[in-house]
C-alpha positions as MATLAB code, in Angstrom:
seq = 'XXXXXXXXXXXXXXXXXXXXXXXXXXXXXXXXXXXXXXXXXXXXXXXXXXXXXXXXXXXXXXXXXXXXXXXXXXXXXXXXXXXXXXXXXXXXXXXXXXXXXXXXXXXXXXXXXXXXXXXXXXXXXXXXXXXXXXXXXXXXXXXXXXXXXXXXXXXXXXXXXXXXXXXXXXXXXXXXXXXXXXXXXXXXXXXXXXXXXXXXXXXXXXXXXXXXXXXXXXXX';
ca = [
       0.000    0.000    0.000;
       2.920    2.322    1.264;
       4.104    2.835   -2.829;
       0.699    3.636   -4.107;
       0.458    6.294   -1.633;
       3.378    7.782   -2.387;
       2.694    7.568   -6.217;
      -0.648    9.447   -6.129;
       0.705   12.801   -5.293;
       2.780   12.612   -8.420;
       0.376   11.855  -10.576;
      -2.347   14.725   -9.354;
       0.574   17.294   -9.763;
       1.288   15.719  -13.530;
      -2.776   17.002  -14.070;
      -3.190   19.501  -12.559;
      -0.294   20.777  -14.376;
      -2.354   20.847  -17.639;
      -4.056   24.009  -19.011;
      -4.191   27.716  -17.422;
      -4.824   27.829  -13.940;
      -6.863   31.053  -14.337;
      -9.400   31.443  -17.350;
     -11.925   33.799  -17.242;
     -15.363   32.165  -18.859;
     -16.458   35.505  -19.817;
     -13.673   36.941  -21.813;
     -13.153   35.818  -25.340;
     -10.511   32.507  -25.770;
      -9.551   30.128  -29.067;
      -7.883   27.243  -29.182;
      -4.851   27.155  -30.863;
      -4.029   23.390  -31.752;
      -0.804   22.413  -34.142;
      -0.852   18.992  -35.913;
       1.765   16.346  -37.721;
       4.466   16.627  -34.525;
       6.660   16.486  -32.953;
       9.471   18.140  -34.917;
      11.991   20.473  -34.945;
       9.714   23.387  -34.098;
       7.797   23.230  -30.745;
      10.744   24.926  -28.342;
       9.984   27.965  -30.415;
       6.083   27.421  -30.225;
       5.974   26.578  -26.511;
       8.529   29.750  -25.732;
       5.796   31.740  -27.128;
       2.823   30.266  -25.875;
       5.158   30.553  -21.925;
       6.238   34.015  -22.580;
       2.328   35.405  -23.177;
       1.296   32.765  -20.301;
      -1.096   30.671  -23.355;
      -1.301   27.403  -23.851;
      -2.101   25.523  -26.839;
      -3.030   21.664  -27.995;
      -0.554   19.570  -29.736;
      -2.107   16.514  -31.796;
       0.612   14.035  -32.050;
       1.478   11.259  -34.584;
       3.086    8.272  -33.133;
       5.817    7.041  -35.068;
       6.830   10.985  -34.945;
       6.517   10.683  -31.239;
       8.676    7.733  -30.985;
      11.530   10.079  -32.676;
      11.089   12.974  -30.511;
      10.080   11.733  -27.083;
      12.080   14.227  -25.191;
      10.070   17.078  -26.931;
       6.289   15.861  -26.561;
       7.242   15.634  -22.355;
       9.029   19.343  -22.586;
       5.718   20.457  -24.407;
       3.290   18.087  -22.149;
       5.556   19.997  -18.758;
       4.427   23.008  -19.498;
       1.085   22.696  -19.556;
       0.166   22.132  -23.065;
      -2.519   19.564  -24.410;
      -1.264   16.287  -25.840;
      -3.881   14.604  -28.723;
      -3.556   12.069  -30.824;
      -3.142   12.614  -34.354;
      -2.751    8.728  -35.635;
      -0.084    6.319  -35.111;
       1.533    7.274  -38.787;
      -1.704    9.464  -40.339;
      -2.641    7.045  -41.798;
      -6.266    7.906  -43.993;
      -8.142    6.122  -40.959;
     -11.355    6.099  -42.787;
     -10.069    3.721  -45.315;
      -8.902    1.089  -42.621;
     -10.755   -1.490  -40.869;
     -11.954   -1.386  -37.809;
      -9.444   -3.523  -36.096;
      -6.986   -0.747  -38.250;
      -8.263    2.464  -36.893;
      -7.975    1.192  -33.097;
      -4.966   -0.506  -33.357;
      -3.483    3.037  -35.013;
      -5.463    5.394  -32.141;
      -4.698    2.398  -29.023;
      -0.836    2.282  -29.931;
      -0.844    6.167  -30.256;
      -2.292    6.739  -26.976;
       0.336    4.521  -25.362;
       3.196    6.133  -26.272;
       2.220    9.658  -25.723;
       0.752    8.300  -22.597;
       3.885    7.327  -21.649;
       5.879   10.243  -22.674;
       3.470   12.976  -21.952;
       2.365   11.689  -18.204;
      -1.473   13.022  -19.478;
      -4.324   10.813  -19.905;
      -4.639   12.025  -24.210;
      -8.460   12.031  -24.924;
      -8.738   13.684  -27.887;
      -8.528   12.616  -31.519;
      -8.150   14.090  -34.585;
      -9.211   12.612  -36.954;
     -12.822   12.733  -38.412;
     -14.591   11.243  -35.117;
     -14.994    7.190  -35.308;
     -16.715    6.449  -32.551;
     -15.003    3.052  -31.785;
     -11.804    5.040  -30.675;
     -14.306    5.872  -27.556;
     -12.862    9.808  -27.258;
     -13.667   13.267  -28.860;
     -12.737   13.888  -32.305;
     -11.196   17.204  -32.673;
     -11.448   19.255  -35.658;
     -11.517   23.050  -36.591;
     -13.166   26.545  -37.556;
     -10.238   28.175  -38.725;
      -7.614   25.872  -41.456;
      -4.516   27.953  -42.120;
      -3.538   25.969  -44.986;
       0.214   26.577  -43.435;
       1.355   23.082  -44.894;
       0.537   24.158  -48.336;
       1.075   28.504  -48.504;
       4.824   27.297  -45.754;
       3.946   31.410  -45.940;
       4.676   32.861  -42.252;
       2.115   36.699  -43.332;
      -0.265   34.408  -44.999;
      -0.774   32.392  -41.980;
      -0.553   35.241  -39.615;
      -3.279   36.739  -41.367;
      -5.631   33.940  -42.200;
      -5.690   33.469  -38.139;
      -6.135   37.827  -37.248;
      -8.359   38.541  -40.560;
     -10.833   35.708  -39.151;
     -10.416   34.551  -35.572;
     -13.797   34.906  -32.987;
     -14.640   33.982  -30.100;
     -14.639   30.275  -28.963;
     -12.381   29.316  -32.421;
     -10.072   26.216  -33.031;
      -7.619   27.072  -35.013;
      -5.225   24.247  -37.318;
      -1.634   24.427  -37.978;
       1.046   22.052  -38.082;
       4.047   22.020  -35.817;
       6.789   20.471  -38.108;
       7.217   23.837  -40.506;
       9.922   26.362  -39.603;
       6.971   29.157  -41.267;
       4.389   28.039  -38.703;
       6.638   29.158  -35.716;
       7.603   32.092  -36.744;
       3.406   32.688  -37.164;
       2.276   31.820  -33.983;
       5.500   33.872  -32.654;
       3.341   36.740  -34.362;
       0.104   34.946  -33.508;
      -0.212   34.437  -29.858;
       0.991   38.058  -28.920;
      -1.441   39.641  -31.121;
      -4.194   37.638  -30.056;
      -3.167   38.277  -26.608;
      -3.277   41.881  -27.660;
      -6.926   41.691  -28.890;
      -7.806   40.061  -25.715;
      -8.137   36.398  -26.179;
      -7.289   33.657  -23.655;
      -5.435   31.025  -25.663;
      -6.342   28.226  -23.905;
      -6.332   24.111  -24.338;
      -9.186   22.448  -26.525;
     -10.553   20.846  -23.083;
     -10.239   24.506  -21.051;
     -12.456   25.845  -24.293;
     -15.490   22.650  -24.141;
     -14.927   22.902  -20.079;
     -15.512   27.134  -20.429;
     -18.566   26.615  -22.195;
     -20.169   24.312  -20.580;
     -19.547   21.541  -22.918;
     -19.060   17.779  -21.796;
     -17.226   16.310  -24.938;
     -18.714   13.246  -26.156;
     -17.210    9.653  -27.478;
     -17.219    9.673  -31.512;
     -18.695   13.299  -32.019;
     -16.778   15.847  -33.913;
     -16.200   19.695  -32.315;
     -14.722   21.919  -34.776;
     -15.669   25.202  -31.897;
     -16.989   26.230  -28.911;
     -18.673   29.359  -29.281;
     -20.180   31.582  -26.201;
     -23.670   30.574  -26.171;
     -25.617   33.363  -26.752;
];
């Protein structure tokens, strides 16, 4: 009994760890969520998001995970969302059954492992055998097609409200030097930038098994 006692501690701190420890439900907030990782980019990301006290989601793919386990813990440590993107994003859609949850089960191991969080969100389009949330999105970037640091900057500021997800993708050089320019200017306009759970938990929403979210806006 003694060890289990001593281990639960630990484990509360590793959650409670997660997110911003003060949101405000009646300010504006978005969810800024980055995809394809980890790569060579999040120090730069996660410097950002620590410097204007944000936080963002990551959605990792495993066999990118397995190369870069050091960096999804350094993100997961300070306070960031880990989700699972796939075990090698794979078109899940087109597998069988047995497929898609042998692709989500193995993902959620390892970044289970790595990330000390419990990882309930997927995205991909939501499949309800994978038993979480599917995450998707309100505002696409396109930053893995423009690799255009102003175009992204500006998709995100010409078009972000209240209660947005927005996509980019971690692995491009471009995409950090946006949400360098990003997350202060958002921060600027007023917006929390908080996880994808803080934004369903803010408004009042109790994410569901197999459904798809692509916002949370403030009910009005």
């Amino acid at each position: 009994e003694a060890p289990v006692e001593e281990k639960a501690p630990v484990e509360e701190k590793a959650a409670a760890n997660v997110g911003n420890s003060q949101i405000d439900p009646a300010k504006p907030m978005v969810a800024l969520t980055f995809d394809d990782g980890p790569g060579n980019y999040e120090d730069r990301i996660v410097a950002a998001l620590q410097k204007y006290n944000s936080k963002a989601t990551f959605f990792y793919v495993g066999t990118q995970a397995t190369k870069f386990p050091s960096t999804v813990k350094r993100v997961a440590d300070a306070g960031n969302e880990i989700g699972n993107h796939s075990y090698k994003h794979e078109n899940l859609p087109k597998l069988s059954q047995a497929a898609i949850e042998s692709s989500i089960n193995k993902t959620n191991e390892i970044l289970r492992n790595q990330s000390g969080q419990s990882v309930s969100l997927v995205r991909p389009p939501a499949l309800r055998a994978t038993g979480q949330p599917s995450i998707l999105w309100s505002i696409d970037t396109l930053d893995w097609k423009t690799k255009n640091t102003k175009n992204t900057v500006n998709v995100v500021l010409n078009q972000v409200k209240d209660g947005d997800i927005i996509l980019m993708h971690s692995i491009y050089r471009q995409t950090a030097e946006a949400a360098e320019l990003i997350i202060p200017a958002l921060k600027e306009r007023g917006y929390q930038l908080v996880t994808v759970s803080e934004l369903a938990k803010a408004r009042g929403i109790n994410m569901e098994a197999g459904k798809n979210y692509s916002s949370f806006r403030p009910k009005k």
